[in-house]
NULORO-124742 format. One record per residue (C-alpha): x, y, z; residue in three letters. Coordinates in nm, 3 decimals. Layout:
<sites>
> u, v, w, residu
> X, Y, Z, ALA $
...
</sites>
This chain:
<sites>
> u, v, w, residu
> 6.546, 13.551, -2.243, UNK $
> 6.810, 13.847, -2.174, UNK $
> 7.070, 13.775, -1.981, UNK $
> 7.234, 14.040, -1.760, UNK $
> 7.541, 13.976, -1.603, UNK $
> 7.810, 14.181, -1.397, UNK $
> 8.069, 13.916, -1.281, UNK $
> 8.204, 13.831, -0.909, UNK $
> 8.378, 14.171, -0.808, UNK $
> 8.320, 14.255, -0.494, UNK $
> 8.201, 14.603, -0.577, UNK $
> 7.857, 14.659, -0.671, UNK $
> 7.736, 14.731, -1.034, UNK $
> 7.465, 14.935, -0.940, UNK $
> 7.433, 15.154, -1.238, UNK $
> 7.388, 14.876, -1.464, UNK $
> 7.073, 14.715, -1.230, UNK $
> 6.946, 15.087, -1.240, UNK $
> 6.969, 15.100, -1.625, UNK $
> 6.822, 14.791, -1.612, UNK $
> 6.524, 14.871, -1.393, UNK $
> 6.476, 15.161, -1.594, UNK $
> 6.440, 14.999, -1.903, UNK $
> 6.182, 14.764, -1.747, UNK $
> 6.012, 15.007, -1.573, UNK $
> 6.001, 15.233, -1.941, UNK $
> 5.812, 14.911, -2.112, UNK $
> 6.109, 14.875, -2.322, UNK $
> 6.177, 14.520, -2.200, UNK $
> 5.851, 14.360, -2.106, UNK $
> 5.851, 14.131, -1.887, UNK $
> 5.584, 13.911, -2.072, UNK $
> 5.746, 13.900, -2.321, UNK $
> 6.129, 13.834, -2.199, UNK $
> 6.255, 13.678, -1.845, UNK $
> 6.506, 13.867, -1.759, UNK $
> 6.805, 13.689, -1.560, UNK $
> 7.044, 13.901, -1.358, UNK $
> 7.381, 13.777, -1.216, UNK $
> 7.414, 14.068, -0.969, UNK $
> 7.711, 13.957, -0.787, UNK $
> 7.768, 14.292, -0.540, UNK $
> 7.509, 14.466, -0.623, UNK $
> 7.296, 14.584, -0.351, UNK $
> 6.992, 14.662, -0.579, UNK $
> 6.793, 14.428, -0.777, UNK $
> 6.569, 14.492, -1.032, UNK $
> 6.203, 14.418, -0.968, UNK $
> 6.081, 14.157, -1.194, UNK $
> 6.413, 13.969, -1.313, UNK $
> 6.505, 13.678, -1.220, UNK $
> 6.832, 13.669, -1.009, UNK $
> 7.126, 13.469, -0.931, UNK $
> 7.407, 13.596, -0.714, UNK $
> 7.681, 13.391, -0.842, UNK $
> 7.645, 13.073, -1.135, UNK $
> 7.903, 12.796, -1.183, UNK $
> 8.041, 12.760, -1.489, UNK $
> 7.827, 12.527, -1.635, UNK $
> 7.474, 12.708, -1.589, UNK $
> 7.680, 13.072, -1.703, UNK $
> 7.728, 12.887, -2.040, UNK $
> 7.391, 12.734, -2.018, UNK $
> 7.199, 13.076, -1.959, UNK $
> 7.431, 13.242, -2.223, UNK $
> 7.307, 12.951, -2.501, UNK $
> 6.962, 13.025, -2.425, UNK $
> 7.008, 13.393, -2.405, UNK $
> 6.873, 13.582, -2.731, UNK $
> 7.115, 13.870, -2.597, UNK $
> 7.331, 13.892, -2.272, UNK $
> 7.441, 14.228, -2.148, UNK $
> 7.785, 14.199, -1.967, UNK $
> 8.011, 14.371, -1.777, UNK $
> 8.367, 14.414, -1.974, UNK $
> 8.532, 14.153, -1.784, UNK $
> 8.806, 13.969, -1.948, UNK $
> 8.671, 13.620, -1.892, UNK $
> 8.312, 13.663, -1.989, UNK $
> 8.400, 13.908, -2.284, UNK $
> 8.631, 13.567, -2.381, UNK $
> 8.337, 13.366, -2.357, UNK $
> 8.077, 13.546, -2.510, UNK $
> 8.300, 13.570, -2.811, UNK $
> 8.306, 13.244, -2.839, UNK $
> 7.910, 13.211, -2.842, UNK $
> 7.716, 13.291, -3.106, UNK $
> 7.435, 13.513, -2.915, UNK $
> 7.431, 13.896, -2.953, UNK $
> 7.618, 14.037, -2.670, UNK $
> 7.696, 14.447, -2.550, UNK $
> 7.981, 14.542, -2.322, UNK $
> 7.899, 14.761, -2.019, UNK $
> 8.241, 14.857, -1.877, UNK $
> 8.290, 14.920, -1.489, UNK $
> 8.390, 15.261, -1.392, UNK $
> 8.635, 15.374, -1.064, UNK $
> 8.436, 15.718, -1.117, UNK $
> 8.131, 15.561, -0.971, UNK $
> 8.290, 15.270, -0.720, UNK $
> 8.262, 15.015, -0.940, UNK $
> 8.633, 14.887, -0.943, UNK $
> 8.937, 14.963, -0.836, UNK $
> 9.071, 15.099, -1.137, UNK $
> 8.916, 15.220, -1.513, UNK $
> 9.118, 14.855, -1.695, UNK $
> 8.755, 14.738, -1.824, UNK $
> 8.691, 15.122, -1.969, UNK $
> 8.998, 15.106, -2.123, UNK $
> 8.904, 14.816, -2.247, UNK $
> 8.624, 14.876, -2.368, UNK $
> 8.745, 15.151, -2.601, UNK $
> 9.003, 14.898, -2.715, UNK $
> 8.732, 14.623, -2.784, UNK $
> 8.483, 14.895, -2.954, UNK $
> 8.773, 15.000, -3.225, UNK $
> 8.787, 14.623, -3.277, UNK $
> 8.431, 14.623, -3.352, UNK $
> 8.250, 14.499, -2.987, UNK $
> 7.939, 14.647, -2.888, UNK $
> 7.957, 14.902, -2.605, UNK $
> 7.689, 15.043, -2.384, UNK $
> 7.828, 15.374, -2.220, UNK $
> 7.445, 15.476, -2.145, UNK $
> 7.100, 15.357, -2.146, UNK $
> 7.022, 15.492, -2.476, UNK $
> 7.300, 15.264, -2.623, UNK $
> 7.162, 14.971, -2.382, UNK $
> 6.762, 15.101, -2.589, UNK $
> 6.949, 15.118, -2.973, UNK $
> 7.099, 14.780, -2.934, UNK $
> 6.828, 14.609, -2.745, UNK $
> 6.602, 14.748, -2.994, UNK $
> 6.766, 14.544, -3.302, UNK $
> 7.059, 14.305, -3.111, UNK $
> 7.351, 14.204, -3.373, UNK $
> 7.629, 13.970, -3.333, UNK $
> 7.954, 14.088, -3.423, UNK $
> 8.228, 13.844, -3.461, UNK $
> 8.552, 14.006, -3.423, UNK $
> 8.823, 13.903, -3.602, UNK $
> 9.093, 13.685, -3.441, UNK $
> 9.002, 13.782, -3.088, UNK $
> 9.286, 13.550, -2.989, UNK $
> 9.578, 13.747, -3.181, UNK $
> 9.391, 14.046, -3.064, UNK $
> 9.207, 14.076, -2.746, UNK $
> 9.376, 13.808, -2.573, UNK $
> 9.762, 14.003, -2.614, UNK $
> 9.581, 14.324, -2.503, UNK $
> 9.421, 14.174, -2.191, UNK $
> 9.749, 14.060, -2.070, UNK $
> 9.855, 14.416, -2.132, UNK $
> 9.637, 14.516, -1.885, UNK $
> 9.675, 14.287, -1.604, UNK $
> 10.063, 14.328, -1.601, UNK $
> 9.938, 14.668, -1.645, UNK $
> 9.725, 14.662, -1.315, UNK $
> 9.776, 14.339, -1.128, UNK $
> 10.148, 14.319, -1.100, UNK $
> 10.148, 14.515, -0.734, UNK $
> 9.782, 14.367, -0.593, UNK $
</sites>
């Protein structure tokens, strides 16, 4: 099973269901072969096909993620967390302000952070295709002495005046 997730923001993730229904609609995930869950959140489209959940509580997120064989995320702070502490192949897909995604580019910046660190990073299909094509788990190292000091960096960063 892939699982595809974009988080609770209330702004759609739309170009991550459209890489997504590409990809399906391609033959490059086959639905035969893989059920494909989406937690879509915002999003106002869906691919055909998958499996979809708006929102999950806690305990069937961590559930789907164990019986993932790779989970394709948004770079949210909280699920990057947990996925690190998983041990299923996971890729980043950061939310953009250029395309309405979020208020600000914190998860892009992130994500360039996280990818010197050694995360995965999908900043197109064709790095969605690569990875999906052989997934890898990379454990980073110390995530806590690392990621955790640099998220806080960004929400003083962007959350001290919401």
């Amino acid at each position: 099973m892939i699982l595809v997730t974009v988080g609770t923001e209330k702004f759609p993730f739309n170009r991550l269901m459209q890489w997504t229904e590409a990809l399906i609609n391609c033959g490059f995930l086959n639905l035969e072969q893989d059920e494909v869950v989406v937690q879509f959140g915002a999003c106002t489209i869906l691919p055909n096909g998958t499996k979809t959940y708006k929102v999950l509580i806690e305990s069937q997120f961590q559930s789907l993620i164990q019986q993932a064989r790779v989970v394709i995320s948004h770079c949210g702070e909280g699920t990057m967390n947990l996925l690190e502490s998983c041990s299923q192949p996971y890729i980043l897909v950061p939310r953009s302000r250029q395309f309405g995604e979020h208020v600000d580019d914190h998860q892009v910046e992130m994500a360039i952070a996280l990818a010197a660190m050694g995360a995965v990073v999908a900043w197109s299909p064709a790095d969605l295709v690569r990875f999906l094509a052989d997934p890898y788990r990379v454990k980073m190292s110390h995530p806590e002495s690392s990621v955790l000091p640099f998220c806080q960096t960004l929400e003083d960063r962007f959350c001290k005046n919401t």
